[in-house]
KEVEXTOR-941615 format. One record per residue (C-alpha): residue in one letter; x, y, z. Coordinates in Angstrom, 1 decimal, padded with zeros to 4 digits, m for minus. Example, Ala and Ser with C-alpha at 12.3 -4.5 7.8 and 13.67 -1.06 7.14 Angstrom:
BEGIN
@loti=a, X=012.3, Y=m004.5, Z=007.8;
@loti=s, X=013.7, Y=m001.1, Z=007.1;
//
This chain:
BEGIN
@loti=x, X=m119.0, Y=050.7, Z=m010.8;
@loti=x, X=m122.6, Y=052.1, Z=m011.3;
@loti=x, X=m123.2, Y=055.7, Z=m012.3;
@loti=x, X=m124.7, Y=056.1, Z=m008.5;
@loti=x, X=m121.8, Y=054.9, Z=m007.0;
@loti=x, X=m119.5, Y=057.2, Z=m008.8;
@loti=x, X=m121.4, Y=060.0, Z=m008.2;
@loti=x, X=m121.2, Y=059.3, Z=m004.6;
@loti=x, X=m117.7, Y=058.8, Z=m005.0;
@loti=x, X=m117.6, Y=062.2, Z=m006.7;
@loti=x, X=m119.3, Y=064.4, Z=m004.0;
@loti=x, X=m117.2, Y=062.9, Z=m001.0;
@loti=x, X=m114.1, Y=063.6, Z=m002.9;
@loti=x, X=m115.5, Y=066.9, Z=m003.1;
@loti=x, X=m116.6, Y=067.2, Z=000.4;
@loti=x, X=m113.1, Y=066.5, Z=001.0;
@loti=x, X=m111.5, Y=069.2, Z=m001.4;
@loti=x, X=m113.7, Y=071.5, Z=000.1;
@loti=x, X=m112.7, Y=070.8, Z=003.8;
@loti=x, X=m109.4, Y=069.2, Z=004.0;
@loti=x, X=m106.1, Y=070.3, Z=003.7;
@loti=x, X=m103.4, Y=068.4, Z=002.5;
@loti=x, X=m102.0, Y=068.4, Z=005.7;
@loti=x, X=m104.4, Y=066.4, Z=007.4;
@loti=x, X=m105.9, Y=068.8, Z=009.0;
@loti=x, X=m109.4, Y=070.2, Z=008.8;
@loti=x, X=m110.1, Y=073.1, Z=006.2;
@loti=x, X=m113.3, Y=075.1, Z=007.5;
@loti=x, X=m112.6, Y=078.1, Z=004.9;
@loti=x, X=m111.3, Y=076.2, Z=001.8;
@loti=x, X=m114.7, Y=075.7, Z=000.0;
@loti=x, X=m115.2, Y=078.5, Z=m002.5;
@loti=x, X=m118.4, Y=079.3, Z=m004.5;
@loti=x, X=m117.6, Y=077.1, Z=m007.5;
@loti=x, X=m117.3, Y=073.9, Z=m005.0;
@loti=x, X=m120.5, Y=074.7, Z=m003.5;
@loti=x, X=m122.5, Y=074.6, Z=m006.5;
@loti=x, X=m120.8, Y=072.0, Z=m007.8;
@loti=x, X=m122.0, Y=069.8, Z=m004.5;
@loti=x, X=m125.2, Y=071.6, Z=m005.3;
@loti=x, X=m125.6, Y=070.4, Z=m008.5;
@loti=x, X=m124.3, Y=066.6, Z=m007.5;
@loti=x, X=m127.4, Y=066.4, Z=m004.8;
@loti=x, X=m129.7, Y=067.8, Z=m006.9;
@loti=x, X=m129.3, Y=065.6, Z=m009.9;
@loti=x, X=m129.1, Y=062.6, Z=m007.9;
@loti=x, X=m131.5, Y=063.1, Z=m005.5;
@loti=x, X=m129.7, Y=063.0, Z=m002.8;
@loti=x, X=m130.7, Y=063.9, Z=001.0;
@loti=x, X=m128.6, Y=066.8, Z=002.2;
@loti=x, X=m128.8, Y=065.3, Z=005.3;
@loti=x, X=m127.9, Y=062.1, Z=004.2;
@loti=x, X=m124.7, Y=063.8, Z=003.0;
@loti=x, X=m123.9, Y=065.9, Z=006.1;
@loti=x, X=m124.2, Y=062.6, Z=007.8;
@loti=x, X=m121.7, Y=060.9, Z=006.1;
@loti=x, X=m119.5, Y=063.8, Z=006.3;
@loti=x, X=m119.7, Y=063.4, Z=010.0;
@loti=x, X=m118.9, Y=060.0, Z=009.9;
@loti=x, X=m115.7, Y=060.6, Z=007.1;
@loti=x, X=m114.8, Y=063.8, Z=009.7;
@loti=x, X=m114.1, Y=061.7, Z=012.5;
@loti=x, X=m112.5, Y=058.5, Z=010.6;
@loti=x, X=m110.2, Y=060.7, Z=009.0;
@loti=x, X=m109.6, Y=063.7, Z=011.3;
@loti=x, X=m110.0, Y=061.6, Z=015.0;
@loti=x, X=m108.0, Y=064.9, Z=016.2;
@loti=x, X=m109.7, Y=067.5, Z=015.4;
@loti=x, X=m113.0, Y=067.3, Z=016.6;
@loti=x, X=m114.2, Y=070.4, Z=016.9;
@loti=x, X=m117.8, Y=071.4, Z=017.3;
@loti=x, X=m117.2, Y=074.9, Z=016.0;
@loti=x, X=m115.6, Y=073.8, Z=012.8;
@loti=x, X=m118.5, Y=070.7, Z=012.1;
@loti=x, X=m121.0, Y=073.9, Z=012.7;
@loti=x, X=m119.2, Y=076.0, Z=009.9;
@loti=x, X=m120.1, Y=072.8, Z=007.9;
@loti=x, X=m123.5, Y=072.4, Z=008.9;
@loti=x, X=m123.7, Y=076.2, Z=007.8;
@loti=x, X=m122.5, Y=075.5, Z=004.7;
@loti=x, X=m125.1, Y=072.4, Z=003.6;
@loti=x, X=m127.8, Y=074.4, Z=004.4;
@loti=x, X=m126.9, Y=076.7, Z=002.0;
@loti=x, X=m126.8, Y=073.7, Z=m000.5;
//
């Protein structure tokens, strides 16, 4: 696997410790500072399009939580990659 690919890799599997539960539900509150800069740090040294990654988040939101679509919550998240 290429270094990009892992690193893509590594910030959905953070997207997804910072908004999902184990559960299967949908997190809105479970991303803390550290996470954030953390996904911060990911984009940054790979270049990668914030929006690109709220996107895909999107896309991962409704594959894996088809129930809980909720436009308040995927606001919460768009609120959260800005500040990224």
């Amino acid at each position: 696997m290429s270094d990009h690919r892992e690193k893509r890799v590594e910030w959905k599997n953070l997207i997804t410790s910072c908004f999902g539960r184990e559960d299967g539900k949908f997190a809105r509150h479970n991303c803390d500072k550290k996470d954030a800069e953390r996904l911060r740090k990911i984009i940054a040294e790979n270049c990668i399009d914030v929006n690109l990654v709220l996107q895909e988040f999107r896309l991962f939101l409704e594959k894996e939580f088809p129930h809980n679509q909720n436009d308040d919550e995927m606001k919460l998240v768009e609120k959260f990659f800005k500040k990224v």
